[in-house]
N, C-alpha and C positions, 0 to 999 in steps of 0.2 A: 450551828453552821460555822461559825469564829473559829470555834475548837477545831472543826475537821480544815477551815482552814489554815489554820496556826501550824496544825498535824502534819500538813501538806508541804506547808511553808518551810517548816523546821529539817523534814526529811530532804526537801531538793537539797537545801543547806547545806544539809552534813554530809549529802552525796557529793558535792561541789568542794567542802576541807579535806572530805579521804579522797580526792579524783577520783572517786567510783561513782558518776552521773546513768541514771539506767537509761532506758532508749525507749522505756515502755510507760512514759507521760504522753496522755492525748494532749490533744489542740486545748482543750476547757483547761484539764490540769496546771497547762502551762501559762495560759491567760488568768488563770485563779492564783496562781503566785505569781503573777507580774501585779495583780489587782492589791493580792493583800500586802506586796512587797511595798507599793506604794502607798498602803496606809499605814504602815510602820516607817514608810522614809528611808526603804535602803534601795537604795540605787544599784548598787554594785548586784544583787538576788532580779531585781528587772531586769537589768543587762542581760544577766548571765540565762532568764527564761525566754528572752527577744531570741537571743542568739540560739539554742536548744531550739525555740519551734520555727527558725527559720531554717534550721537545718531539717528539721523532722516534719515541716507542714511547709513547705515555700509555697504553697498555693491557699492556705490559711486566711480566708476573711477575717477571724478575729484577734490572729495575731499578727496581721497586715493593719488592721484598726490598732492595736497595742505600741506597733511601731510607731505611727502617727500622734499617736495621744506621749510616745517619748521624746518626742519633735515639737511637738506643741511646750513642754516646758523649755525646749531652747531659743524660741520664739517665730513670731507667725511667718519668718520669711523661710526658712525649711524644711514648716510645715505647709503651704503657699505651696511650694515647691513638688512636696511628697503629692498632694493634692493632685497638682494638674500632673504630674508623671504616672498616677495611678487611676484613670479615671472609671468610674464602676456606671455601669447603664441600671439596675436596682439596687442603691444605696440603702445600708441600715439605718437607723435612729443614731448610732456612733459615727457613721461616718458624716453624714447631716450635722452633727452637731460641732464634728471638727471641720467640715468644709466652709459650716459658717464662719468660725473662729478662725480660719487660715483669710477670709476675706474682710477681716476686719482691720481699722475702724469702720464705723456706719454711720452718718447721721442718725438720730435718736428716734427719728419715727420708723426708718430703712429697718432699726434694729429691732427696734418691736414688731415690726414687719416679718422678719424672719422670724422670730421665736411665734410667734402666729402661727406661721404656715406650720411649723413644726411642729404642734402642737397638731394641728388637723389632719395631717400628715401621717404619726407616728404615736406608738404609746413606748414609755419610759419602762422597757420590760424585764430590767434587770439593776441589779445597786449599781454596775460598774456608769451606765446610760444615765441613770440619776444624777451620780458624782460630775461625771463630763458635762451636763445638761447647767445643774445650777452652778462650774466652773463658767459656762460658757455666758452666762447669765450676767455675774462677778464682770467675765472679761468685755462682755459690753456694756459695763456700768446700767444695767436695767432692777436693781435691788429692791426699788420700791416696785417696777412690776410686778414681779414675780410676786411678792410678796400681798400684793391688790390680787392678784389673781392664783391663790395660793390654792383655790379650792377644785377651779377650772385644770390647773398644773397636776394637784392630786389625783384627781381623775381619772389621768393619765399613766399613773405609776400603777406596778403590780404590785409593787411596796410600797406604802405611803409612808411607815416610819423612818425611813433611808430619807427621803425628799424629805421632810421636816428636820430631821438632825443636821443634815448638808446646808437648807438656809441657815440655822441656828450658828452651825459655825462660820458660814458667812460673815457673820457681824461683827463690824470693826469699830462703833464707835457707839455713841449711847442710844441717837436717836434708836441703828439696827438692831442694838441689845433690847433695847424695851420691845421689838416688834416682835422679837425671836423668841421673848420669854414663854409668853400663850402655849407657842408652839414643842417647848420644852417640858410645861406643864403637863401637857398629852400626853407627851412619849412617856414623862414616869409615872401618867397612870395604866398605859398600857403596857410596861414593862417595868415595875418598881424597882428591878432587881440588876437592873442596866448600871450599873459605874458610869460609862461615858454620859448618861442621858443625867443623871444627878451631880455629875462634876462639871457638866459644860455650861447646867442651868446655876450651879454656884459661881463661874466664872463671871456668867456674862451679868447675874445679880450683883456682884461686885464691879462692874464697868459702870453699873447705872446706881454705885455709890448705897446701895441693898446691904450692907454689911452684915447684919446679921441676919437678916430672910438668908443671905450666900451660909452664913457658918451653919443654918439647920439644916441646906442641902448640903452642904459636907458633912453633916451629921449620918445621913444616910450614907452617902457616897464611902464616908471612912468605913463605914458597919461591912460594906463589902472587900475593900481595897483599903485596911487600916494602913498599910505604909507604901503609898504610891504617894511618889515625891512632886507630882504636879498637885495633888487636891493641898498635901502640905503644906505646899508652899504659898497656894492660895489662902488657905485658912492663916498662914501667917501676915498675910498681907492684909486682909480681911481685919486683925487685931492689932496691925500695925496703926489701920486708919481708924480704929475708935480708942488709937493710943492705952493700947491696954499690952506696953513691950515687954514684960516678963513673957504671956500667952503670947507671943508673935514670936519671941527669941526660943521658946519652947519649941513652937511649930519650925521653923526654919532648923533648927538644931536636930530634930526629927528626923525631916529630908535632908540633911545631910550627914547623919548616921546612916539613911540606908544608900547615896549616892553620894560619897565626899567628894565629886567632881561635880555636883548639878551648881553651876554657876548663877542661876538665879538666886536660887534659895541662899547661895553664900554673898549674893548682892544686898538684897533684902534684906539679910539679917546684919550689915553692915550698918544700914541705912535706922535699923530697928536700932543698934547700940548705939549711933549716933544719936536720935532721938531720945536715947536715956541719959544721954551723958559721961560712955564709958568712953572715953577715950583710947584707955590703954587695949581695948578690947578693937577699936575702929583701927586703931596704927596696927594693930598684929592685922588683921584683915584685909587691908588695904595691900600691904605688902606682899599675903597669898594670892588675891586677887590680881594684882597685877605682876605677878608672876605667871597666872594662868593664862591671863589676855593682858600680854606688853603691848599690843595695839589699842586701849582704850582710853582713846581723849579723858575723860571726866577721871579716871585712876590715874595716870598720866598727873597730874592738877594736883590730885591728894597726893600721892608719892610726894610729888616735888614740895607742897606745902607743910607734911608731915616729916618728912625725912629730908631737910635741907642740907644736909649733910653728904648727903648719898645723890646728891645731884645730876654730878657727872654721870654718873655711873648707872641712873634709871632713863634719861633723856638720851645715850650709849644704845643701852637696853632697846628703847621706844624704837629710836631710827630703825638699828639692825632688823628690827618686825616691822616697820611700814614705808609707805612711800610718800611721807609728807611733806609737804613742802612750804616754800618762805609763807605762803598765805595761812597756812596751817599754824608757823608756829604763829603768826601774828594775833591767829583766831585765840592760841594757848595761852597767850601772856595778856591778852585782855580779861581771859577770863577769869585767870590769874589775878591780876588789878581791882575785878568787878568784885572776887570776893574778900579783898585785902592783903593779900600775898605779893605785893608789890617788891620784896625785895626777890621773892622767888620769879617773879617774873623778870628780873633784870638779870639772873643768872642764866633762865632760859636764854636771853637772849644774846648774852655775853656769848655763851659754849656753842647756839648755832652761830655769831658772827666769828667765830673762832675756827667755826666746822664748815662752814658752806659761802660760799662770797653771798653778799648782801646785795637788793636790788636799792634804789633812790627810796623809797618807800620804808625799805627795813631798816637802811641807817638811821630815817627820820625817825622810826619807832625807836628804837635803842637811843638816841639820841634822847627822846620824850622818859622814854626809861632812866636812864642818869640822871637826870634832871629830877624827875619823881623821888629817887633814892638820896639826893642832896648829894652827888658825885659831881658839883657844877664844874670843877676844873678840870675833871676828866670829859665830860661832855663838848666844852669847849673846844679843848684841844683835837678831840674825834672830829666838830662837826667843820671844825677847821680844816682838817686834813681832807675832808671826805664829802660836806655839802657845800657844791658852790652858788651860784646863787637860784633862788626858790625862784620858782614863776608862777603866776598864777592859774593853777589848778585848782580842783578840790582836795586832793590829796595832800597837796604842800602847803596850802594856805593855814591850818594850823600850826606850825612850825615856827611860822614866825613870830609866834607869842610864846612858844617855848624859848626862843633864840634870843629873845630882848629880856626874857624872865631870865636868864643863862645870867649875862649881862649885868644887872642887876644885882643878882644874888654874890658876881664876882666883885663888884664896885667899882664898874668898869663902865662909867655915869655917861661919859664923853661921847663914846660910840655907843651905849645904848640911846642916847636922845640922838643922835644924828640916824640909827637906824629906824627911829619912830617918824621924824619927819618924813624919810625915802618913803616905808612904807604907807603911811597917810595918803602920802601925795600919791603912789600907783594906787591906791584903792579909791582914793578919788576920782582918777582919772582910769581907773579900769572899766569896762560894760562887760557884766554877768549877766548870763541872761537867767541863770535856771534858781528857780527860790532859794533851793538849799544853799545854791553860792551868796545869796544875798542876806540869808542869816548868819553862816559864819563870815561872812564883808564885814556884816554889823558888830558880830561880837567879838572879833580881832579890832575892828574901829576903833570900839570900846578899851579896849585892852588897852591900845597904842597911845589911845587919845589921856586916860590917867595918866600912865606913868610918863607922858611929855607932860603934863601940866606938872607933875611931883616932880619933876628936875628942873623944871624951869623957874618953879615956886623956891627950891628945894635941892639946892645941887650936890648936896651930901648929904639922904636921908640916910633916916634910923632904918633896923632890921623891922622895927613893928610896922613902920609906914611903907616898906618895902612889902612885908606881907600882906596889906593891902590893895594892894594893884597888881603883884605876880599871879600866876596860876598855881 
């Protein structure tokens, strides 16, 4: 049945690149390539079948349902909409199951409520009712119902292997994956010969950490689909995690011999030479990768870490592709910090206070940055120009131990103990109410309260006793 609809599929297609569209598709034909258009994920092949049978069937129940179920992925208020503008006095099981979903959310009993009636109501009498059914399932968060009531649901279908593979792929997380395996067991005893039913059960055996139960379903899965670049790249993942990275760099290298754009496989196998220790293999990779996708935070980080040289020119790059902003880059150069690229992240933040005016917040970052980089004279003279005095917030109230550490590290003894006293005395006399303010009260306290006893003990300490009480 695939094949005749693959057949179907390929022909609307190729009548759509030569403009030679025939006029002699029925209503089914045309609901049968919007169905398999969207199990392949081409949008533009639905469009283009919406629009043909709206032309050729405008009175079409099932391509007046195909409309709605296009509406439902732009969200429930168009389909809401479609809904009450179309009202039907004998609704099918598709429409039922979109008019739920246009009136959601429910309360959790409301929802199992409807799926009830719908159930008593209606039998599940073709794949397309199926897929829509356990979407609509997903879309009121009811996964463990269905799932309790898995046998009750089957009952209901003319297909029962369709409804067991559509929960299966349901599952997003391990407890799902372990519930969905049983259910995949089945299908490759009733169809051994299935690829999807032996690659989805290798997937979700590696969600629930099954490594190698996942690589003997790829065993089969490959015997059908030796170079399909999703089971590939799983099996490289698979031997990524019982660190066996030759077999992982093998599989990854595989899938992308037969797709040099599949960007997982070229993630993964990034992540696999990293794990071996090839360096010179992770710097060439990182640089293709984020050339494919200059919008990705975590490449973004490697670039800048790996190739500090090309700085400007990758952080250029990033902007031109995204819309990120001060909060963003602040998110970057921490994360920058966290993994010890501390000098890379003072250049981030040079080039965007170079490129975008800076809010009170971004100076104090950049300001914390100099500091961190031992730029203390340049620091100063920034937070000179540009912070004037901190008030008590949460945001600003660390600052002021970067700003006496400034201080300090310049030997500039006088006004840092005069700034320790100020400070003391408003945090003494400040009322914080929320905890967090009351831990960093304490651990700036702390800060302020050493180094006034080290100046006051001590009015020209050494760099070692200095290092002791700065941050």
């Amino acid at each position: 049945m695939d094949n005749q609809l693959e057949k179907l599929y390929n022909k609307f297609r190729g009548e759509l690149a030569n403009n030679d569209i025939s006029i002699y598709y029925d209503e089914g034909d045309l609901a049968d390539i919007f169905d398999y258009a969207g199990d392949v994920h081409d949008d533009y092949i639905r469009l283009e079948a919406l629009l043909l049978g709206n032309r050729l069937f405008p009175d079409s129940e099932i391509m007046l349902e195909r409309r709605a179920i296009w509406l439902a992925n732009m969200g429930n208020e168009p389909l809401r909409q479609f809904i009450i503008d179309h009202p039907r006095s004998n609704p099918s099981v598709m429409w039922e199951v979109l008019r739920i979903r246009a009136n959601a959310p429910y309360p959790a009993e409301e929802a199992i409520g409807e799926l009830e009636k719908l159930l008593e109501r209606f039998r599940l009498d073709d794949d397309e009712s199926i897929i829509q059914f356990v979407g609509l399932v997903r879309h009121l968060e009811q996964e463990q119902w269905l799932i309790a009531n898995i046998d009750r649901v089957r009952d209901c279908c003319d297909y029962p292997p369709t409804l067991l593979f559509e929960i299966a792929r349901m599952a997003e997380n391990k407890l799902q994956s372990t519930s969905a395996l049983p259910l995949l067991e089945e299908l490759t005893e009733l169809d051994p010969f299935n690829t999807d039913y032996w690659g989805l059960m290798a997937e979700l055996q590696s969600n629930c950490e099954q490594y190698e139960e996942s690589l003997a379903s790829l065993d089969y899965a490959k015997a059908l689909e030796p170079d399909d670049v999703e089971l590939l790249t799983i099996e490289g993942f698979n031997y990524l995690k019982l660190n066996r990275f030759d077999e992982a760099i093998n599989a990854f290298r595989h899938a992308l011999e037969v797709d040099n754009e599949y960007f997982i496989a070229r993630r993964n196998l990034l992540e696999a030479y990293r794990m071996k220790g090839d360096t010179a293999k992770c710097a060439e990779l990182i640089r293709t990768l984020f050339q494919a996708d200059p919008s990705d935070t975590s490449l973004l980080c490697e670039m800048l870490s790996t190739f500090p040289d090309e700085a400007d020119e990758t952080l250029s790059h990033y902007y031109a592709n995204t819309d990120a902003d001060e909060n963003e880059a602040i998110m970057h150069v921490s994360e920058l910090c966290r993994t010890g690229s501390e000098a890379a992240a003072l250049h981030y933040m040079r080039w965007y206070q170079q490129s975008f005016p800076l809010s009170m917040q971004g100076k104090m970052v950049f300001i914390e940055l100099l500091y961190h980089n031992a730029h203390y004279r340049e620091a100063y003279d920034f937070l000179i120009d540009n912070l004037k005095s901190p008030v008590l917030t949460p945001s600003e109230l660390p600052i002021i131990a970067v700003i006496v550490s400034i201080l300090l590290r310049l030997h500039i003894y006088d006004e840092a103990l005069h700034f320790c006293n100020i400070w003391l005395g408003k945090l003494q006399d400040s009322n914080l109410g929320h905890n967090s303010m009351h831990l960093i009260n304490r651990g700036l306290r702390d800060i302020l309260t050493d180094i006034k006893l080290l100046l006051t003990h001590t009015p020209s300490p050494t760099d070692e006793q200095i290092d002791q009480v700065t941050l």
